[in-house]
C-alpha positions as CSV (number, residue, x, y, z in Angstrom):
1,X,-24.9,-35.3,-32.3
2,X,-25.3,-37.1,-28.6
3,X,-27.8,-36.2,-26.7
4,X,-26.9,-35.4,-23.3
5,X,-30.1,-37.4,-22.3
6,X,-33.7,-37.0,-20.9
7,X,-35.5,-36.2,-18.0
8,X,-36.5,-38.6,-15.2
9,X,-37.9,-38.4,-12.2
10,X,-37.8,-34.5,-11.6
11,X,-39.3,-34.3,-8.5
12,X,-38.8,-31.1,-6.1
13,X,-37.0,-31.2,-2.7
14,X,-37.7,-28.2,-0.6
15,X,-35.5,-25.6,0.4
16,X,-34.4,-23.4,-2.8
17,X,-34.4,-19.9,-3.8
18,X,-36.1,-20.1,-7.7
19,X,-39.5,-18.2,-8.3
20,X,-42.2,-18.4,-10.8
21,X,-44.0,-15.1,-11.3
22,X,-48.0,-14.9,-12.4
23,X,-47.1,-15.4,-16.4
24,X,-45.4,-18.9,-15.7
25,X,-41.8,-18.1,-16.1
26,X,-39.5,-19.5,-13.8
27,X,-36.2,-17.7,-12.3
28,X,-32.8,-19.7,-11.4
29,X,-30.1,-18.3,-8.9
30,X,-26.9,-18.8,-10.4
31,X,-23.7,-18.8,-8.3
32,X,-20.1,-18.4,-10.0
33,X,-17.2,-17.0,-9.7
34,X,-16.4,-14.4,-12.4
35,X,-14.9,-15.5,-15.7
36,X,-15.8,-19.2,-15.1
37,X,-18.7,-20.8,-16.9
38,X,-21.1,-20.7,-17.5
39,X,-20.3,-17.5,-19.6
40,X,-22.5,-14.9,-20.5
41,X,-23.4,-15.9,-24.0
42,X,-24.2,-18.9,-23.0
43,X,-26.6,-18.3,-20.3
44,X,-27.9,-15.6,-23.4
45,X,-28.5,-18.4,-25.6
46,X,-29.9,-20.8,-23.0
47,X,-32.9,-17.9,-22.5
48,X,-33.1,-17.5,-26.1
49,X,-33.9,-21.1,-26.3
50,X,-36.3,-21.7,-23.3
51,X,-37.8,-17.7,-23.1
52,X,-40.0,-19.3,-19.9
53,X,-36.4,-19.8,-17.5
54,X,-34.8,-17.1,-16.9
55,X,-31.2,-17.1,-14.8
56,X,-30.2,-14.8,-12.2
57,X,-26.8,-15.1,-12.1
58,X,-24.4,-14.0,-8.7
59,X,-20.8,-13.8,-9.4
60,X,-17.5,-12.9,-7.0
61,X,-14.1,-12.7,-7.7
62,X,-12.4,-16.5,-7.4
63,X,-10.7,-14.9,-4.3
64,X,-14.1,-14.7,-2.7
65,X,-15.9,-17.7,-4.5
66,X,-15.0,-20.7,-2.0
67,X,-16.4,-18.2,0.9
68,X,-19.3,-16.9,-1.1
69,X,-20.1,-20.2,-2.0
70,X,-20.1,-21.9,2.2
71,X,-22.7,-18.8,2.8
72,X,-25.2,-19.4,0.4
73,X,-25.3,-22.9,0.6
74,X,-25.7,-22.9,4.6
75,X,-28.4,-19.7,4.0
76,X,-32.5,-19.9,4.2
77,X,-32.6,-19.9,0.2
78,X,-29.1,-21.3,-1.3
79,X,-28.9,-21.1,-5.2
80,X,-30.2,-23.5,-8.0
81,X,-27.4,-23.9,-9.4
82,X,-23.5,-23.4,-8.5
83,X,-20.3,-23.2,-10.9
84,X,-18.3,-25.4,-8.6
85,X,-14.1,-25.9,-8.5
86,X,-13.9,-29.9,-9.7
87,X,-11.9,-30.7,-6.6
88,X,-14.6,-29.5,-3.7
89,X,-17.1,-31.6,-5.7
90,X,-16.1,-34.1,-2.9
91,X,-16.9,-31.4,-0.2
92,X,-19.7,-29.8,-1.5
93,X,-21.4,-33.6,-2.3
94,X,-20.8,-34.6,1.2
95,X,-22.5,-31.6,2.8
96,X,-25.8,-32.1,0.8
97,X,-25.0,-29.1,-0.7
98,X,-25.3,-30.6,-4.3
99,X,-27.3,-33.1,-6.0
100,X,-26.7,-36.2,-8.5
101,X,-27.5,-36.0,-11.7
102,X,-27.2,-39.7,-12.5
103,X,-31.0,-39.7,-13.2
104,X,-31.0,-36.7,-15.2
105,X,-28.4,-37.5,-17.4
106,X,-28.5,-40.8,-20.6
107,X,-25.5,-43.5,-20.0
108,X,-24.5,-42.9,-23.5
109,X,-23.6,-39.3,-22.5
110,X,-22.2,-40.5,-19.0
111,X,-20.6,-43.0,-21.3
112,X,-19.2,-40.5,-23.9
113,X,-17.2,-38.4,-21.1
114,X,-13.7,-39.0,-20.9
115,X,-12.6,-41.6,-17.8
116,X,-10.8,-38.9,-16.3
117,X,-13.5,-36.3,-16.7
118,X,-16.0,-39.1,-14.9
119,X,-13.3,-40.0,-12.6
120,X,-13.0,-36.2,-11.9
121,X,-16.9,-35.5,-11.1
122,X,-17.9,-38.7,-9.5
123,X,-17.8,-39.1,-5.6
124,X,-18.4,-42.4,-3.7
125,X,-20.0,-44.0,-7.2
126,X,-22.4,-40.8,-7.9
127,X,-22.1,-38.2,-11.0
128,X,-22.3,-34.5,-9.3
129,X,-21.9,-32.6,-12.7
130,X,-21.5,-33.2,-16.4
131,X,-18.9,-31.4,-16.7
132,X,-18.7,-29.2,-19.2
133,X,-15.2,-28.2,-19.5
134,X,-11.6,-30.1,-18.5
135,X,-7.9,-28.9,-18.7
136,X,-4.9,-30.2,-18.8
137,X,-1.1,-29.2,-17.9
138,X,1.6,-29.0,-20.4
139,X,4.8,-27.4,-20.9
140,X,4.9,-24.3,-23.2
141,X,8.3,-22.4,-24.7
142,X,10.3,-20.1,-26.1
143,X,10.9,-21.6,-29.5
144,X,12.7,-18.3,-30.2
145,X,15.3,-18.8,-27.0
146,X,15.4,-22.4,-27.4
147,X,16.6,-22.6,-30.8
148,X,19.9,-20.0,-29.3
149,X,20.2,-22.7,-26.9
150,X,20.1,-25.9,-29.3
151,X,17.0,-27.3,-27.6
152,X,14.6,-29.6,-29.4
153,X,11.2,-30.3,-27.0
154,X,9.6,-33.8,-28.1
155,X,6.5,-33.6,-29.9
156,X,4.7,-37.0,-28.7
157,X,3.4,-38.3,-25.8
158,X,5.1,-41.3,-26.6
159,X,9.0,-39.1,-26.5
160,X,8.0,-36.8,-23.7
161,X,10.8,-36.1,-21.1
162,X,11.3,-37.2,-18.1
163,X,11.6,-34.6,-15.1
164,X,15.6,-34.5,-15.2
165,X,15.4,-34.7,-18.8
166,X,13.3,-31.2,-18.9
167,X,15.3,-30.0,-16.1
168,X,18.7,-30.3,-18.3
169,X,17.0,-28.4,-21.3
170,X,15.5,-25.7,-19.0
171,X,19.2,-25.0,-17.6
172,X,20.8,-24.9,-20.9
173,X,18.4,-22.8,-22.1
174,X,18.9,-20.4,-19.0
175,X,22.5,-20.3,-19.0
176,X,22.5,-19.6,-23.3
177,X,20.3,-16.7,-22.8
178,X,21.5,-15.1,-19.6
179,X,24.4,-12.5,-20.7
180,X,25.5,-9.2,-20.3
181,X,23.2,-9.0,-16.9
182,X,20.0,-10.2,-18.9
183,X,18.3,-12.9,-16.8
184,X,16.4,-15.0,-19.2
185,X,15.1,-18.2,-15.9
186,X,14.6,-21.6,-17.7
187,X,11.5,-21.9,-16.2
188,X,9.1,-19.2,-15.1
189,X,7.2,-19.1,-12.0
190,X,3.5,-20.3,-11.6
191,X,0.5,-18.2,-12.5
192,X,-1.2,-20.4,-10.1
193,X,-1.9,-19.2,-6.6
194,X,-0.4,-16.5,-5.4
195,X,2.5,-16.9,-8.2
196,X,4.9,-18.6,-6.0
197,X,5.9,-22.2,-5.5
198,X,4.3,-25.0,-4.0
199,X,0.4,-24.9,-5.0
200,X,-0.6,-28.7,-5.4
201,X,-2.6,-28.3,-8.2
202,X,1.6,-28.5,-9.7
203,X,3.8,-29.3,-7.0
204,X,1.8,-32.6,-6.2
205,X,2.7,-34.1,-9.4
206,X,6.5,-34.3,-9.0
207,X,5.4,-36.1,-5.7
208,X,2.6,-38.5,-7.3
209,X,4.9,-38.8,-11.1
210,X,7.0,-40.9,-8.8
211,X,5.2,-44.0,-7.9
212,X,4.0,-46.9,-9.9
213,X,0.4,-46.2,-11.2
214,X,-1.8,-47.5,-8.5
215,X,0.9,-47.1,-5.7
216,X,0.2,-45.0,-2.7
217,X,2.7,-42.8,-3.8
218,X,1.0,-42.3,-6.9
219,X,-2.7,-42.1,-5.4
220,X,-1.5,-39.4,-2.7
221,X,-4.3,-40.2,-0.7
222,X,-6.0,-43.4,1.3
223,X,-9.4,-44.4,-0.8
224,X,-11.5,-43.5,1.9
225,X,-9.8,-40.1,1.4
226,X,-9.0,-40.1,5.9
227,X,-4.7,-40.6,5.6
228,X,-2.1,-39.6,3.7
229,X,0.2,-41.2,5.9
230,X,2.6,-43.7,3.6
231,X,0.8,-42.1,0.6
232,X,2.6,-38.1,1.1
233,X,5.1,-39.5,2.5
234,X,6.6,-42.3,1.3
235,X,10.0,-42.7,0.0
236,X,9.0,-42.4,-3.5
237,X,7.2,-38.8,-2.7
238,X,10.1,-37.7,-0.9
239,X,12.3,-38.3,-4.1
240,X,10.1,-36.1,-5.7
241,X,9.5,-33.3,-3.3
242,X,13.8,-33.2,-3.5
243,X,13.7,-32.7,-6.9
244,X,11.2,-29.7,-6.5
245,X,13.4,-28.3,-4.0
246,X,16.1,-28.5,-6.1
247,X,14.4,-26.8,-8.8
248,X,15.0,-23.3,-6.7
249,X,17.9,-24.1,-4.7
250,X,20.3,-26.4,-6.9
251,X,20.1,-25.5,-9.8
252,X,18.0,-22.4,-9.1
253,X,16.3,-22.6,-12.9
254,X,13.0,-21.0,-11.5
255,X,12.6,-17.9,-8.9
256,X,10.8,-19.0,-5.8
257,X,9.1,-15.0,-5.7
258,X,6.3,-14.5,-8.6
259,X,7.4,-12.9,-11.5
260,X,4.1,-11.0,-13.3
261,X,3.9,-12.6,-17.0
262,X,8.0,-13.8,-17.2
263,X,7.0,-15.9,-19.7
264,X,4.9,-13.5,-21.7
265,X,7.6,-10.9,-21.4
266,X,10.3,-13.2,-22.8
267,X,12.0,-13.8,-19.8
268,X,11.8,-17.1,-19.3
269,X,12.1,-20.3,-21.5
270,X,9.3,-22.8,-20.5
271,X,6.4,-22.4,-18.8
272,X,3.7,-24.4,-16.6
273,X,0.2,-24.0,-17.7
274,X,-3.2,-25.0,-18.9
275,X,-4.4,-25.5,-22.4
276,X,-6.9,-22.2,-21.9
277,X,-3.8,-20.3,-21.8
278,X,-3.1,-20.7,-25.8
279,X,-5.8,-17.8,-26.1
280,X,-3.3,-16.1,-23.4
281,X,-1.0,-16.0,-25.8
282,X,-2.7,-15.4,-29.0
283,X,-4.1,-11.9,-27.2
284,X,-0.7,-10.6,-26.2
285,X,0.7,-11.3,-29.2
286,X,4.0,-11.9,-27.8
287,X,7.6,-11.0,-30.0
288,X,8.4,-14.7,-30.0
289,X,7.7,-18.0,-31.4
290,X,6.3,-20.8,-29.3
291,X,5.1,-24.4,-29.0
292,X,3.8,-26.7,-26.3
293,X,5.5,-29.9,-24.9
294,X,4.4,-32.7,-22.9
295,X,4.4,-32.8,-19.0
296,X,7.5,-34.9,-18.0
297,X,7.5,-37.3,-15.3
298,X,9.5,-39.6,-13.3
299,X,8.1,-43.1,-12.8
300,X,4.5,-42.6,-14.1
301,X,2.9,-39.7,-16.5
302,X,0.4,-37.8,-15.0
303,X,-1.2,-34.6,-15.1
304,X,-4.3,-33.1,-12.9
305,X,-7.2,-32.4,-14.9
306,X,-10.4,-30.7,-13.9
307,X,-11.8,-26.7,-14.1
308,X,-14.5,-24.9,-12.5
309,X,-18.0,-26.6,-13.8
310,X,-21.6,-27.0,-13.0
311,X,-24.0,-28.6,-10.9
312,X,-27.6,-28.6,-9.2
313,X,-28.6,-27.3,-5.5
314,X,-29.8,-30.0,-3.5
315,X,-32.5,-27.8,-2.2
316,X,-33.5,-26.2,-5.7
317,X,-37.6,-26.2,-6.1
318,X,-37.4,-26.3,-10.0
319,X,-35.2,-29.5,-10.6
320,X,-36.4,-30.2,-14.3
321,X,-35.5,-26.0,-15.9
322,X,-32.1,-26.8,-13.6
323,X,-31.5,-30.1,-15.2
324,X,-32.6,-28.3,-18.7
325,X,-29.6,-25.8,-18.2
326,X,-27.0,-27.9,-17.3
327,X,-28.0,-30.2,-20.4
328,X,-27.5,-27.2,-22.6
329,X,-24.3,-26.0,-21.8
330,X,-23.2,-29.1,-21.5
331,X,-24.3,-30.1,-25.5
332,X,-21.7,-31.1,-27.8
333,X,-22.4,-27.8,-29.1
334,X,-21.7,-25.9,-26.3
335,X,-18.3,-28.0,-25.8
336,X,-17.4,-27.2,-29.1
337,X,-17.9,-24.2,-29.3
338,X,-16.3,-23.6,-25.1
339,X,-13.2,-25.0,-27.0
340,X,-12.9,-22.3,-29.6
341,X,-13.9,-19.7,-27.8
342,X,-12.1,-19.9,-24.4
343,X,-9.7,-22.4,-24.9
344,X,-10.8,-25.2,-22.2
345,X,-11.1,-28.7,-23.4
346,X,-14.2,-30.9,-23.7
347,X,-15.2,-33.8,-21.6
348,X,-16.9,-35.6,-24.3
349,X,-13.8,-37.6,-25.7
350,X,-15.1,-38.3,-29.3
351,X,-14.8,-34.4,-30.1
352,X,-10.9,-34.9,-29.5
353,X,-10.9,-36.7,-32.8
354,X,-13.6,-34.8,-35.0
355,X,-12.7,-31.1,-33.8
356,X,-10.0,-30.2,-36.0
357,X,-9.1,-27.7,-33.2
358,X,-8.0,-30.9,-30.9
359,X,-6.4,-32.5,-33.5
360,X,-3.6,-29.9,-34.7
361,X,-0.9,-28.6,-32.1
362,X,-0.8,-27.1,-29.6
363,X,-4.1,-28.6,-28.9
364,X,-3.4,-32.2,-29.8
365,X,-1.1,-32.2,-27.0
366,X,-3.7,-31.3,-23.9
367,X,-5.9,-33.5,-25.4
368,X,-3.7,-36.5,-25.5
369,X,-2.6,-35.6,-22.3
370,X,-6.5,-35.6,-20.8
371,X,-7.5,-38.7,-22.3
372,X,-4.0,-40.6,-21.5
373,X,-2.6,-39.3,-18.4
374,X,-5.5,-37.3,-16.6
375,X,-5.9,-37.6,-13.0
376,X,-8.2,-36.2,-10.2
377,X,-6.4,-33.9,-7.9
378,X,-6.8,-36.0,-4.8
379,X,-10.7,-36.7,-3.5
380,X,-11.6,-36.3,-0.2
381,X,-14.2,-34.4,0.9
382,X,-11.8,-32.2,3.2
383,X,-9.7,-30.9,0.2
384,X,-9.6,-27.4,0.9
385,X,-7.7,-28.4,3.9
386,X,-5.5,-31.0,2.3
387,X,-4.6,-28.2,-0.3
388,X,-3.7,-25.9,1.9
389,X,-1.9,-27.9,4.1
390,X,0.6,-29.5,0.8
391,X,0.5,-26.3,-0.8
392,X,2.2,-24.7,2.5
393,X,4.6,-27.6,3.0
394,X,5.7,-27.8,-0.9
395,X,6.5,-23.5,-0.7
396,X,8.7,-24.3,2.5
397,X,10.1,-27.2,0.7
398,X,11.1,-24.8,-2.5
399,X,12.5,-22.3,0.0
400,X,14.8,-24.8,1.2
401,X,13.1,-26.6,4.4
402,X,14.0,-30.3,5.0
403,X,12.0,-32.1,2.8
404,X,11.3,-35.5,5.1
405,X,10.8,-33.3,8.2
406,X,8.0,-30.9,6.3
407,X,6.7,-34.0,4.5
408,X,6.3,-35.2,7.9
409,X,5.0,-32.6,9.4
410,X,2.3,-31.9,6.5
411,X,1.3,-35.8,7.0
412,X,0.9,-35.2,10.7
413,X,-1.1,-31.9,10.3
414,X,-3.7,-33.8,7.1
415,X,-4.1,-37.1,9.0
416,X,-6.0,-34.8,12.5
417,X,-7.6,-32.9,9.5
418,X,-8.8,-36.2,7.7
419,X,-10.0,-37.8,10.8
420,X,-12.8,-34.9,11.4
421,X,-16.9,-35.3,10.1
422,X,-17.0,-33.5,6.5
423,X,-17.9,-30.3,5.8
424,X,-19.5,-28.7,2.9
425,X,-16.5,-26.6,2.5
């Protein structure tokens, strides 16, 4: 199997919280947020391995984890190693708060990751973390209320819908179900964010689906990650923040207040989600058949990839047991067995063809998806803000705000935001 690669040059920095005690065995602080990796069998099986590193691991609730996380690293002895959210790699890199690991790591792994994974964990040319899990978005239904409504989803890639294509199917399949006062929605409200509309992460993608690949439309953010002016708003995204709003208030296929489990519960046909969420639906062993589709587009597939993941304190003062951690969950191994056991997809692109897990459906779909159509949410080292900001103007939007005006607005509001020195979060 591929080694993940060697040591080099494991100098310490100063700064760090670690310990050694009097027999030689050293102690890592862990930060995470709670039911993210690493998990706790395999920090058990990483001590079982090396019996001289021990890890002291600090979790919080994902509510509290991006405020947890600004603390500790701005504190007298920040942690070894953090479980960082792919998207504030960018923020968390700029404020020194996390190291490279393009030393630490061999090319042929670097080389052996999917190009979105490295596209995902790379800022201004420089691998923060190997990963070691990625997602992807796809569309799961209701075979069960589908088949009353005549409904066929493609099966490939190659014959996925487009967005008004998806939209159709999701409104027949609403209006065959719906009788006798029985409100069946054709598709079911996020389990992102707070559970309603507009969380980027989503939302962003009817925007960026509509631009040519490469188009500022479709990159949703200047490369020098200060504007978004032209890029959020352009013609092309405006196009696709109307069909969002429509979503709620044409043809009102989708609630714009959270539902708790609608699709679980049978109570909606199609749902928005990651490929961890076939486990989801294996526990609750829901009263319904059920299969996973393609994300549709407009212009230009494209899904965000990118989960929670791990990576090295700049200030750590034992560098070479940190690097030996994140090269063991990070194995092929590891990935593996990550895939079977929680549902999350590997960044190491040959296991999408020799794990027989990625190669049958649902799986095969995520998988394709990732390798194919995979996308980093947009990098800047500000993006906290620049979600925020999107995700607020995209839940007016669904409400029924004018889209140019709020597109506007939001552009206004990200381009002040953009302009100011980086933060670590």
């Amino acid at each position: 199997m591929l080694a993940i690669g060697g040591l080099a040059a494991c100098g310490s920095s100063s700064g760090g919280s670690s310990s050694q005690s009097s027999n030689g065995k050293v102690t890592l602080n862990l930060f995470e947020c709670q039911e993210c990796i690493p998990f706790p069998w395999q920090v058990s099986a990483f001590e079982k391995a090396y019996p001289k590193i021990h890890i002291n691991v600090d979790s919080v609730p994902f509510g509290e984890f991006y405020t947890k996380t600004a603390v500790l690293a701005a504190s007298s002895s920040p942690p070894d190693l953090y479980t960082v959210d792919q998207p504030t790699i960018a923020n968390l890199a700029a404020g020194n708060v996390i190291q490279p690991l393009d030393k630490y790591l061999s090319q042929s792994y670097v080389q052996s990751m999917s190009a979105a994974s490295r596209a995902d964990f790379t800022y201004q040319g420089k691998l923060y973390s190997p990963g070691p899990i990625d997602t992807a978005l796809a569309l799961y239904f209701n075979q069960t209320l589908l088949n009353k409504a005549g409904v066929k989803p493609p099966t490939t890639l190659d014959t996925a819908w487009t967005w008004p294509q998806a939209e159709a199917a999701m409104q027949k399949c609403q209006q065959a179900n719906s009788t006798g006062g029985h409100t069946v929605w054709g598709l079911a409200p996020t389990t992102f964010g707070n559970g309603t509309p507009g969380f980027d992460y989503i939302s962003n993608l009817f925007l960026r689906s509509q631009g040519p690949k490469g188009s500022k439309t479709f990159q949703s953010i200047s490369s020098d990650g200060k504007s978004v002016d032209g890029y959020l708003n352009s013609p092309q995204a405006v196009a696709g923040a109307t069909f969002y709003q429509d979503i709620f208030q044409k043809w009102k296929i989708s609630p714009t207040t959270g539902i708790p489990n609608a699709f679980l519960d049978g109570k909606a046909c199609f749902d928005m989600n990651t490929s961890n969420d076939i486990d989801t639906i294996n526990a609750a062993n829901v009263k319904f058949k059920w299969g996973v589709t393609a994300w549709p587009h407009f212009a230009t597939p494209i899904v965000h990839n990118g989960s929670t993941e791990i990576a090295i304190g700049a200030k750590t003062q034992h560098l070479a047991q940190a690097v030996q951690f994140v090269k063991f969950i990070s194995s092929p191994q590891e990935q593996q067995e990550m895939v079977t056991k929680t549902g999350y997809l590997p960044v190491i692109s040959s296991l999408y063809q020799s794990d027989h897990i990625l190669t049958t459906k649902p799986w095969n779909i995520f998988a394709q998806e990732l390798d194919q159509w995979g996308q980093p949410r947009p990098v800047t080292p500000h993006y906290l803000q620049y979600s925020q900001v999107v995700t607020n103007a995209l839940r007016d939007i669904a409400d029924g705000s004018s889209v140019s005006s709020r597109l506007s607005q939001a552009v206004q509001q990200l381009d002040q935001l953009l302009a100011q020195p980086a933060g670590a979060l």
